[in-house]
C-alpha positions as CSV (number, residue, x, y, z in Angstrom):
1,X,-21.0,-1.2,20.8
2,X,-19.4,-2.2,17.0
3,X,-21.4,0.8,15.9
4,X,-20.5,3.4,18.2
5,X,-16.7,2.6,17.8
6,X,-17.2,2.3,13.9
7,X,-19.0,5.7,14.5
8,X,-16.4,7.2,16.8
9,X,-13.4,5.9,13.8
10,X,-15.5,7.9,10.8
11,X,-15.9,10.8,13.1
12,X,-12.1,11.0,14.1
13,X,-11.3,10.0,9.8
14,X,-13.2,13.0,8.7
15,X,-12.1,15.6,11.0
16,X,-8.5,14.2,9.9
17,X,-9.6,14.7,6.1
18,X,-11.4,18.1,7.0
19,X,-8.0,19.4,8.4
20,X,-6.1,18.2,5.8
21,X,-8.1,19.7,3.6
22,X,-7.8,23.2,5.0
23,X,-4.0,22.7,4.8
24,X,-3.8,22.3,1.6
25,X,-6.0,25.2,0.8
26,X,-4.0,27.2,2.8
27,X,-1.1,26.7,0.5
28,X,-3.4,27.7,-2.5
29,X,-4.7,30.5,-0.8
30,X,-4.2,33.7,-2.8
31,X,-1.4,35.8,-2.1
32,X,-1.6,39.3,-2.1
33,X,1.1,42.1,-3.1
34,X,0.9,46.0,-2.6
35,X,1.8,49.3,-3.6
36,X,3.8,51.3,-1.2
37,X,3.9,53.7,0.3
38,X,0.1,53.5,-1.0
39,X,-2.5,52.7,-3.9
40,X,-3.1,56.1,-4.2
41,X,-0.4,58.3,-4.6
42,X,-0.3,62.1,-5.6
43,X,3.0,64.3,-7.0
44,X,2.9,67.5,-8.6
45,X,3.7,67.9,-12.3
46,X,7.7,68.2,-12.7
47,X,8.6,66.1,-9.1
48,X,9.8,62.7,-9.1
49,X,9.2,59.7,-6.5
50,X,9.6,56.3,-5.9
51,X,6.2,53.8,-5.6
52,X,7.4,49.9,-4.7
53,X,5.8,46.6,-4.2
54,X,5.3,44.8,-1.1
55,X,4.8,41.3,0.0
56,X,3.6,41.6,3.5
57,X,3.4,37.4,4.6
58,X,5.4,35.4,5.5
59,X,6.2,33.1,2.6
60,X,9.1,31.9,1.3
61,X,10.2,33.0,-2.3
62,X,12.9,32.8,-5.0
63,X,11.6,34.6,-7.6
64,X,9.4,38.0,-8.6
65,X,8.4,38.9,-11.9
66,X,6.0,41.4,-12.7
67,X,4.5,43.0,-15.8
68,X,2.6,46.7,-15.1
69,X,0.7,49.5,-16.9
70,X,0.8,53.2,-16.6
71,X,-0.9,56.1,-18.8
72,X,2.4,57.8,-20.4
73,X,0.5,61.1,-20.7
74,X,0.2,61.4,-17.4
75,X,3.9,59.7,-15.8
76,X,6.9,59.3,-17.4
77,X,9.1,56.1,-16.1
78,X,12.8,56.6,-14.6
79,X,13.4,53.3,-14.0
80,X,13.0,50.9,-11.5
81,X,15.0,47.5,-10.1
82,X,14.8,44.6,-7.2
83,X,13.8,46.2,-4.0
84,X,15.5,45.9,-0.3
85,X,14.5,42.1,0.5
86,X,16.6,41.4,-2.7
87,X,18.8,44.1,-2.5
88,X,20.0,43.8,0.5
89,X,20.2,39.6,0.8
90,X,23.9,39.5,0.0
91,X,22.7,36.8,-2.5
92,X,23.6,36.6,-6.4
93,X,20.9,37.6,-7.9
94,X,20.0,38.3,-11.7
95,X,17.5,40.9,-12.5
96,X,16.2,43.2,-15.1
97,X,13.8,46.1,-15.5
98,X,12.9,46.6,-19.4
99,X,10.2,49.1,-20.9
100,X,7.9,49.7,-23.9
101,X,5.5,52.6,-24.0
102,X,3.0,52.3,-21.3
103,X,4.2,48.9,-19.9
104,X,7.2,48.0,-17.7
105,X,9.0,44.6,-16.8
106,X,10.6,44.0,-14.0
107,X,12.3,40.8,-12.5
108,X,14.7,39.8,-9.9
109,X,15.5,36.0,-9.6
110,X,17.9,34.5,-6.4
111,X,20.5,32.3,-8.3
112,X,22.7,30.4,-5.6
113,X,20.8,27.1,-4.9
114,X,19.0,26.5,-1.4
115,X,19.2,30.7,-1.3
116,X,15.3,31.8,-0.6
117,X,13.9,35.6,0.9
118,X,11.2,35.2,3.3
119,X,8.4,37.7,3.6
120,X,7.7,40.3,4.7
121,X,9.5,43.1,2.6
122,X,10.1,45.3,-0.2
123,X,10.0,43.4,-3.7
124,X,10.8,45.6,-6.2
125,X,10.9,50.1,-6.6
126,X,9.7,51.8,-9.6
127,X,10.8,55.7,-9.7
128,X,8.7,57.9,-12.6
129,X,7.8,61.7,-13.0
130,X,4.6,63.5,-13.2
131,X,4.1,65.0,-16.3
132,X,1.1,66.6,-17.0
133,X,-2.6,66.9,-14.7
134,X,-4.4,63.5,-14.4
135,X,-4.7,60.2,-13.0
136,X,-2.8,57.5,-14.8
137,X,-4.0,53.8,-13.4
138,X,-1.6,51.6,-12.1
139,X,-2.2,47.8,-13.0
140,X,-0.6,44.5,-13.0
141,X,-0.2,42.6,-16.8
142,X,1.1,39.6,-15.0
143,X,2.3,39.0,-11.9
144,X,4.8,35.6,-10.8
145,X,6.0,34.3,-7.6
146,X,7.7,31.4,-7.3
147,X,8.8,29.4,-4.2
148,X,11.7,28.3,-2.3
149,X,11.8,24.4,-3.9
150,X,14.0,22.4,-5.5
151,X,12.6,22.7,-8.5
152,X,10.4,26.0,-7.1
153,X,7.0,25.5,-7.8
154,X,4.6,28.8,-9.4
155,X,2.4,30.5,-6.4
156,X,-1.3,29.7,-8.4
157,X,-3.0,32.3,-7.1
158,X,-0.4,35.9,-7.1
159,X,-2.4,39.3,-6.9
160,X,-1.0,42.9,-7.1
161,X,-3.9,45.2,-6.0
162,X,-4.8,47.7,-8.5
163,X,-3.0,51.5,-8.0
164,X,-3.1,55.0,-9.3
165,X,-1.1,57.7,-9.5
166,X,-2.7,61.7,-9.3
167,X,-0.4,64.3,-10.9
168,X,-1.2,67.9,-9.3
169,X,-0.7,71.2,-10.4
170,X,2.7,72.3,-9.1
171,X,1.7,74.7,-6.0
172,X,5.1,74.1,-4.6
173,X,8.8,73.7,-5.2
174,X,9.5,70.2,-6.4
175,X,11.1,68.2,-4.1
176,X,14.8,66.9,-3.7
177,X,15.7,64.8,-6.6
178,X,17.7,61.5,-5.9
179,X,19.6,59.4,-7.3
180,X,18.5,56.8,-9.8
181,X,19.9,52.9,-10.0
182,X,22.3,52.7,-12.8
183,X,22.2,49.7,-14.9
184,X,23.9,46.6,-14.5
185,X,26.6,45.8,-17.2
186,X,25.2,43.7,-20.3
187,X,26.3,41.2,-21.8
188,X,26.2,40.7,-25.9
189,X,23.8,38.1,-27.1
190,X,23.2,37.5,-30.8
191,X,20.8,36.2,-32.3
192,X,18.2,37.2,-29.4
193,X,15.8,35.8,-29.9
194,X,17.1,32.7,-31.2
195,X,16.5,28.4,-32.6
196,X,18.8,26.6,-32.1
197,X,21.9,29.0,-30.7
198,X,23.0,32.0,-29.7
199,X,26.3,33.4,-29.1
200,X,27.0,35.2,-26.0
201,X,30.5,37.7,-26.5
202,X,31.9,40.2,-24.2
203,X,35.2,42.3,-24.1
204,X,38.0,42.5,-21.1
205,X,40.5,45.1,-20.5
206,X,42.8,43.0,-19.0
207,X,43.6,39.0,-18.4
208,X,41.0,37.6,-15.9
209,X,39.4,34.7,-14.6
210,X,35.7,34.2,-14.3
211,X,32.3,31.8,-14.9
212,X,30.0,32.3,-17.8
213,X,26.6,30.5,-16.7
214,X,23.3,29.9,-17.8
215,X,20.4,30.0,-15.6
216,X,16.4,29.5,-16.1
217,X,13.7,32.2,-15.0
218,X,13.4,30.0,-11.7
219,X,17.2,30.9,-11.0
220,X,18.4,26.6,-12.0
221,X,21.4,26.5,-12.7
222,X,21.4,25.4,-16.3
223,X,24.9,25.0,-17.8
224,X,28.3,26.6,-17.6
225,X,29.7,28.1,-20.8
226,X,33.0,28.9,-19.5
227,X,35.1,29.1,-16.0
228,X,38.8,29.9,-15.7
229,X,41.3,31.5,-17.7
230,X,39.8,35.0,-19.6
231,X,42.1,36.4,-21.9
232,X,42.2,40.3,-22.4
233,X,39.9,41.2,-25.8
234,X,36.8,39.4,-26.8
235,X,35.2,36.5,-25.7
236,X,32.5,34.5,-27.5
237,X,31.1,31.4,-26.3
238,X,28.1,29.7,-28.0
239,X,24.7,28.2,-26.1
240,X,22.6,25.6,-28.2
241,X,20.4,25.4,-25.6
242,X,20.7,22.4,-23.7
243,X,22.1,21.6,-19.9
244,X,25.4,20.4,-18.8
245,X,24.1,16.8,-20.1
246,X,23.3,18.0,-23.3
247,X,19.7,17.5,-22.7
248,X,17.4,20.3,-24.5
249,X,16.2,22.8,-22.8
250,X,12.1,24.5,-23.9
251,X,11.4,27.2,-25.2
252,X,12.0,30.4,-23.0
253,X,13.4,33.3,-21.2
254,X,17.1,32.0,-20.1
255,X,19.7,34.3,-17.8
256,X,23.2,34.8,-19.2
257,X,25.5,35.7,-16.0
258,X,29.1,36.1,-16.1
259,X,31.1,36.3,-13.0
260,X,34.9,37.9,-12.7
261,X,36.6,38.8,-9.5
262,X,35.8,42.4,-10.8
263,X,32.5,42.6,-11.9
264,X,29.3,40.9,-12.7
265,X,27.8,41.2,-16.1
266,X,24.1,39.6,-16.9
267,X,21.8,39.8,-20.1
268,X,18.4,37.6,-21.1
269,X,18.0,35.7,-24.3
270,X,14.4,33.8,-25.5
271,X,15.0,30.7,-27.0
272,X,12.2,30.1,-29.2
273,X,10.9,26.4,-30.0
């Protein structure tokens, strides 16, 4: 009888340990992004169109950063930006979309703290042109997703699936053209990158108030540079990178955002260790 109850306890033990295991693959499982409207899409040489990425689970998320690839004989890049989950949250974000022949960056980070998207949606838009006949491959450098947390925690295993983009011969009139996200203002930051400070200046028209922040790629607040009073003219404020408790930060990409009732202005700086 000892036996078959000692029996019965192992039996119930592993099937606890077997479902607890299968839990916490689940949260390692991999999590796949795609192109939309497809992984294959055709335009004719001269047109213009839009191609975003998708998250289509539910998950909860604070940050997107992604690094792509294109043939620039084949497309030409027109820009590109956060997409409608971010766009559309009514939360502060901080995001950037940066280029170098052949390769574009693109980021969008949620900076107010317990603020999170959940799937699914529209991560990020790229808009390019078709240039001349061919197929230029779409594919991710680097792809980053990072959770809802306090501190948010890296998804391990983040895949966007392979694309491609097939530039036609022009057998018809190219379509409408439309129009393309302008810029957000920037702010100055000199020396960029920098060890140990940096100095982060912008000019006002006219006597304001506003914060000057500093946030990490993970959208932490890190430190404030400045709130209250601006004076019309220049305004410089320096960052030696540490926090608000003078603890030093690592080495990194770091988010510059300053906040007036007017407008929002936001540049990057990389503080090399």
């Amino acid at each position: 009888m000892s036996y078959q109850k000692n029996k019965e306890a192992l039996l119930v033990f592993a099937l606890t340990a077997a479902i607890n295991m299968m839990a916490a693959g689940a949260s390692l499982a991999q999590v796949d992004l795609r192109w939309s409207p497809s992984d294959t899409t055709r335009v004719v040489s001269g047109a213009s169109t839009r191609l975003a990425i998708n998250l289509d689970e539910a998950i909860n998320f604070r940050t997107i950063e992604v690094v792509v690839s294109y043939d620039t004989t084949v497309v030409r890049s027109l820009g590109g930006g956060p997409g409608a989950m971010f766009a559309d949250s009514g939360f502060q974000l901080f995001e950037d979309f940066e280029e170098v022949p052949g390769r574009w960056h693109a980021y969008a980070v949620i900076l107010g703290a317990g603020d999170f998207l959940t799937g699914p949606g529209e991560l990020l838009y790229w808009d390019f042109e078709g240039m001349t006949m061919g197929e230029s491959p779409l594919l991710s450098v680097e792809t980053r997703l990072f959770d809802e947390v306090s501190p948010p925690n890296l998804y391990e295993n983040v895949q966007l699936s392979p694309g491609v983009i097939i530039v036609e011969s022009p057998l018809s009139a190219v379509g409408d053209s439309f129009s393309i996200p302008t810029a957000p203002t920037q702010l100055l930051v000199a020396p960029n990158p920098f060890n140990p400070k940096t100095r982060i200046s912008f000019d006002v028209a006219q006597e304001t108030s506003g914060r000057l922040s500093v946030f990490d790629m993970r959208g932490h607040q890190i430190a404030v540079l400045h709130n209250g009073l601006i004076p019309a003219g220049l305004l410089a404020k320096d960052w030696n990178g540490t926090d608000d408790f003078g603890k030093k930060q690592p080495g990194g990409v770091y988010l510059f955002c300053l906040e007036t009732p007017n407008e929002t202005a936001r540049a990057k700086g990389i503080l090399v260790k």
